[in-house]
N, CA, C and O atoms as a GROMACS GRO file, in nm:
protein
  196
    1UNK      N    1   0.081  -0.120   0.000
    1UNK     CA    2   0.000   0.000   0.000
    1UNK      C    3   0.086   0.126   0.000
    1UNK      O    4   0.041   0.230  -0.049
    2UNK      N    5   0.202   0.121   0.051
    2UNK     CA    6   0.319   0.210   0.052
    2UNK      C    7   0.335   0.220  -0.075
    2UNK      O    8   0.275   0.323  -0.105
    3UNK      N    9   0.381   0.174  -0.170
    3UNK     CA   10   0.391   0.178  -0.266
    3UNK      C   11   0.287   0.268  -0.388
    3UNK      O   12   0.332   0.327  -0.486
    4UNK      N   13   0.115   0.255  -0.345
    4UNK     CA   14   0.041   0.294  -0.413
    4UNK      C   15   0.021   0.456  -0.323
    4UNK      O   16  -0.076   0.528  -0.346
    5UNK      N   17   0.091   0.482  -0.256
    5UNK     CA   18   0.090   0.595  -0.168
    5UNK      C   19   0.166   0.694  -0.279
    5UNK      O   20   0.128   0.789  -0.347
    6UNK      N   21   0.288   0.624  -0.264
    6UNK     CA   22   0.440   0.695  -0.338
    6UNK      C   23   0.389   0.726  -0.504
    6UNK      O   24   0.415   0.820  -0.579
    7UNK      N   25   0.310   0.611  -0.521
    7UNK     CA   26   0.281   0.675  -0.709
    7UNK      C   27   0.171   0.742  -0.692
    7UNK      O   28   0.142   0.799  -0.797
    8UNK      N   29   0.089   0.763  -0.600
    8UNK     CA   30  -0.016   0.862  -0.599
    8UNK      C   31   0.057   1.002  -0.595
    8UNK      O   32   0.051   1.097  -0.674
    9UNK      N   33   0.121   0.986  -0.488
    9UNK     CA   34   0.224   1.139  -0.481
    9UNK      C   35   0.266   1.204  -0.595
    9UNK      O   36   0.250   1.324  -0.617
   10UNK      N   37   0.326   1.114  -0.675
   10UNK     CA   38   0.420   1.150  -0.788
   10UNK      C   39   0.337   1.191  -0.912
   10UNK      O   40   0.379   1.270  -0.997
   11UNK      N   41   0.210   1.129  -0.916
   11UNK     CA   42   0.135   1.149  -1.005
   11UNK      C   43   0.073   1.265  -0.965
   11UNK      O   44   0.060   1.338  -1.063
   12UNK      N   45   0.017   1.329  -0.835
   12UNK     CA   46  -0.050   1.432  -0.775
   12UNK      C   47   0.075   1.539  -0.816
   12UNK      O   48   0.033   1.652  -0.842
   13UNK      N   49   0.254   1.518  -0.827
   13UNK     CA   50   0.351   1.636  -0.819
   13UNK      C   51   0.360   1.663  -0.926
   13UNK      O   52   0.382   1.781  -0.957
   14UNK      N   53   0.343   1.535  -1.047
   14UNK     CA   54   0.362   1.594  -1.158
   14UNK      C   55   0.235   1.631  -1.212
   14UNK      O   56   0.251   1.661  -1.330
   15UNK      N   57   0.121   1.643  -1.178
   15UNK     CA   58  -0.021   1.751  -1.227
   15UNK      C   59  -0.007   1.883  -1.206
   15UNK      O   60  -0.048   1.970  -1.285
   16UNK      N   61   0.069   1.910  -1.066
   16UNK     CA   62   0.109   2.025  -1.005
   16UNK      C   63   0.229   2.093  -1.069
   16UNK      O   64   0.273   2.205  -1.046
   17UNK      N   65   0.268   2.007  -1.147
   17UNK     CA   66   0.444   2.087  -1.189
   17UNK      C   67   0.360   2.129  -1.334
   17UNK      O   68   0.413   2.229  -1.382
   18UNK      N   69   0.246   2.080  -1.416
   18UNK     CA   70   0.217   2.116  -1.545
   18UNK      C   71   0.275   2.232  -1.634
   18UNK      O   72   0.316   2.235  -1.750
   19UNK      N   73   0.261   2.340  -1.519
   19UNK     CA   74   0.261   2.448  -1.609
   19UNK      C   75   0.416   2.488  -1.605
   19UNK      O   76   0.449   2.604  -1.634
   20UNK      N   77   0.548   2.355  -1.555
   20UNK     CA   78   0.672   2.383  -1.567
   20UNK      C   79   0.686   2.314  -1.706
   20UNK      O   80   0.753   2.353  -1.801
   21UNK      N   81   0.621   2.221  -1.697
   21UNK     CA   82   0.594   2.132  -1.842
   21UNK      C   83   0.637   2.214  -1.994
   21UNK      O   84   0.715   2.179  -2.083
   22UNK      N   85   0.578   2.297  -1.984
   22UNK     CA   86   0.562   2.364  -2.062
   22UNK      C   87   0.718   2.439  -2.174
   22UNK      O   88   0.742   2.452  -2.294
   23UNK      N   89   0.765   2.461  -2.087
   23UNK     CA   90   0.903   2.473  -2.137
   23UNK      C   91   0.997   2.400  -2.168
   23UNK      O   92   1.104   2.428  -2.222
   24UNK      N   93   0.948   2.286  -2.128
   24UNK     CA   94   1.005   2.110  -2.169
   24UNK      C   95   0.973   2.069  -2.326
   24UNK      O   96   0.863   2.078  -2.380
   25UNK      N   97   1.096   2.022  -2.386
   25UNK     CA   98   0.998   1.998  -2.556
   25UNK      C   99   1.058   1.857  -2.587
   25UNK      O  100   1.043   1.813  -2.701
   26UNK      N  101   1.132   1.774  -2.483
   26UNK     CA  102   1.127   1.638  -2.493
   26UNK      C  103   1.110   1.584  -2.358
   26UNK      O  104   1.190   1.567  -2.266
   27UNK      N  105   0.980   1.561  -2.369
   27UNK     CA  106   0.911   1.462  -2.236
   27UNK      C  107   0.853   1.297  -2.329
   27UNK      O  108   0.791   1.282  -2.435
   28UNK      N  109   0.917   1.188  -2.215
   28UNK     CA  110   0.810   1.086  -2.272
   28UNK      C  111   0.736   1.044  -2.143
   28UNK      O  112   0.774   1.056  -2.027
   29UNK      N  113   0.643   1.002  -2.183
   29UNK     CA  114   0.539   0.951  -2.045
   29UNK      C  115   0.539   0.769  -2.110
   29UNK      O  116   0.536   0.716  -2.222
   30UNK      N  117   0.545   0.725  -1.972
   30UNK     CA  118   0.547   0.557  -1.969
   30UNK      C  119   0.371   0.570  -1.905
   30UNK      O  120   0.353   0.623  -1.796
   31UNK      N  121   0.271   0.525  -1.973
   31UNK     CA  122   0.077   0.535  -1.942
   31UNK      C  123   0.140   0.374  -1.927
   31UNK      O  124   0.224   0.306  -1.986
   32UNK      N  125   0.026   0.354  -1.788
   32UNK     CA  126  -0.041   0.249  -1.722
   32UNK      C  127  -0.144   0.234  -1.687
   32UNK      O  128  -0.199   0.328  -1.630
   33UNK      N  129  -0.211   0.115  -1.706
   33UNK     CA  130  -0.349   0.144  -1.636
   33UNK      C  131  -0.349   0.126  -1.497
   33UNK      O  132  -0.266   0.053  -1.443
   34UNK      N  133  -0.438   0.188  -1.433
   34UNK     CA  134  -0.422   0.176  -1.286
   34UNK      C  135  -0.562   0.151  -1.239
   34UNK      O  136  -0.655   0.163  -1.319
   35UNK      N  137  -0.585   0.114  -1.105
   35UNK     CA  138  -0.735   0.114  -1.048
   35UNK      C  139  -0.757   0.238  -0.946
   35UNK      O  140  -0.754   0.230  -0.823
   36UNK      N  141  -0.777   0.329  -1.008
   36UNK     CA  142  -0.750   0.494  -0.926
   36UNK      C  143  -0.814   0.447  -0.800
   36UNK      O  144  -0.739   0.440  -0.703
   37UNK      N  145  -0.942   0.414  -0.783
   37UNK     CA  146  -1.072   0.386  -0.666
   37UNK      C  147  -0.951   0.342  -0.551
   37UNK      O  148  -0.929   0.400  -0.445
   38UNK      N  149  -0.901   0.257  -0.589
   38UNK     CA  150  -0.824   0.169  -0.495
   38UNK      C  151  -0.656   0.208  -0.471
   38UNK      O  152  -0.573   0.147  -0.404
   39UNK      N  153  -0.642   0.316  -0.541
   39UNK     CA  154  -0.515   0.391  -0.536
   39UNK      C  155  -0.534   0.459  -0.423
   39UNK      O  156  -0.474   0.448  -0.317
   40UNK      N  157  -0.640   0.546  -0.457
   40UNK     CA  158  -0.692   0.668  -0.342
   40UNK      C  159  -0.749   0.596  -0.194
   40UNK      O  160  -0.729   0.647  -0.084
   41UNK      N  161  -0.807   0.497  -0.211
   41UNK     CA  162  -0.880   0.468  -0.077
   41UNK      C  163  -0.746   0.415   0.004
   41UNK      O  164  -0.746   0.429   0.127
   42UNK      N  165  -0.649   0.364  -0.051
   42UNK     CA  166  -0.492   0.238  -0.033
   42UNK      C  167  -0.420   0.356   0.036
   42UNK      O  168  -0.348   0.328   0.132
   43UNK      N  169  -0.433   0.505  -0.009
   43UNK     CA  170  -0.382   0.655   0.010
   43UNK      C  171  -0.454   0.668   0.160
   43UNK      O  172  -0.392   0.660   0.267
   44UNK      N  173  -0.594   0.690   0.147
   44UNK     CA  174  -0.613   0.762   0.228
   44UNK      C  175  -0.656   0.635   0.395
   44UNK      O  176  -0.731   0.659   0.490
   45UNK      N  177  -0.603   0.557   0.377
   45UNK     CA  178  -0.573   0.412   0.491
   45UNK      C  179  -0.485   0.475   0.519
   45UNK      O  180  -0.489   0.551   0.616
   46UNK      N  181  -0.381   0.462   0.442
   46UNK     CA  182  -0.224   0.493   0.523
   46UNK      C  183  -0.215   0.630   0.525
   46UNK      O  184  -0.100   0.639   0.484
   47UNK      N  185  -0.259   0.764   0.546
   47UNK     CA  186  -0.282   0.888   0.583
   47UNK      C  187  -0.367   0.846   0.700
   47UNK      O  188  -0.313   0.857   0.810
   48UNK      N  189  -0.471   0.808   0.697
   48UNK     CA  190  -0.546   0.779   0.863
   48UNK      C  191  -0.435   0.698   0.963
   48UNK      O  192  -0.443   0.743   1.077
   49UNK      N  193  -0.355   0.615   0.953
   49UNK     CA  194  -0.273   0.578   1.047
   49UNK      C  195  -0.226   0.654   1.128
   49UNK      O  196  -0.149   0.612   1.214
   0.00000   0.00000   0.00000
């Protein structure tokens, strides 16, 4: 669940960095599918601890 914590983060820092994005003109993105429902609830378990 640690794990689905750490890629929630990273995915939440890089939404937040977007508009650094922008000045970037070689980005590649590695897309996965994920089960968000169970990302976030896996998140917010280990935040209630």
């Amino acid at each position: 669940m640690l794990l689905e914590a750490c890629r929630f983060q990273r995915l939440t820092n890089d939404f937040l960095d977007a508009s650094k994005v922008e000045s970037v003109t070689n980005l590649t993105y590695a897309m996965e599918k994920v089960r968000i429902k169970k990302m976030i609830l896996d998140t917010v378990i280990i935040m209630e601890k």
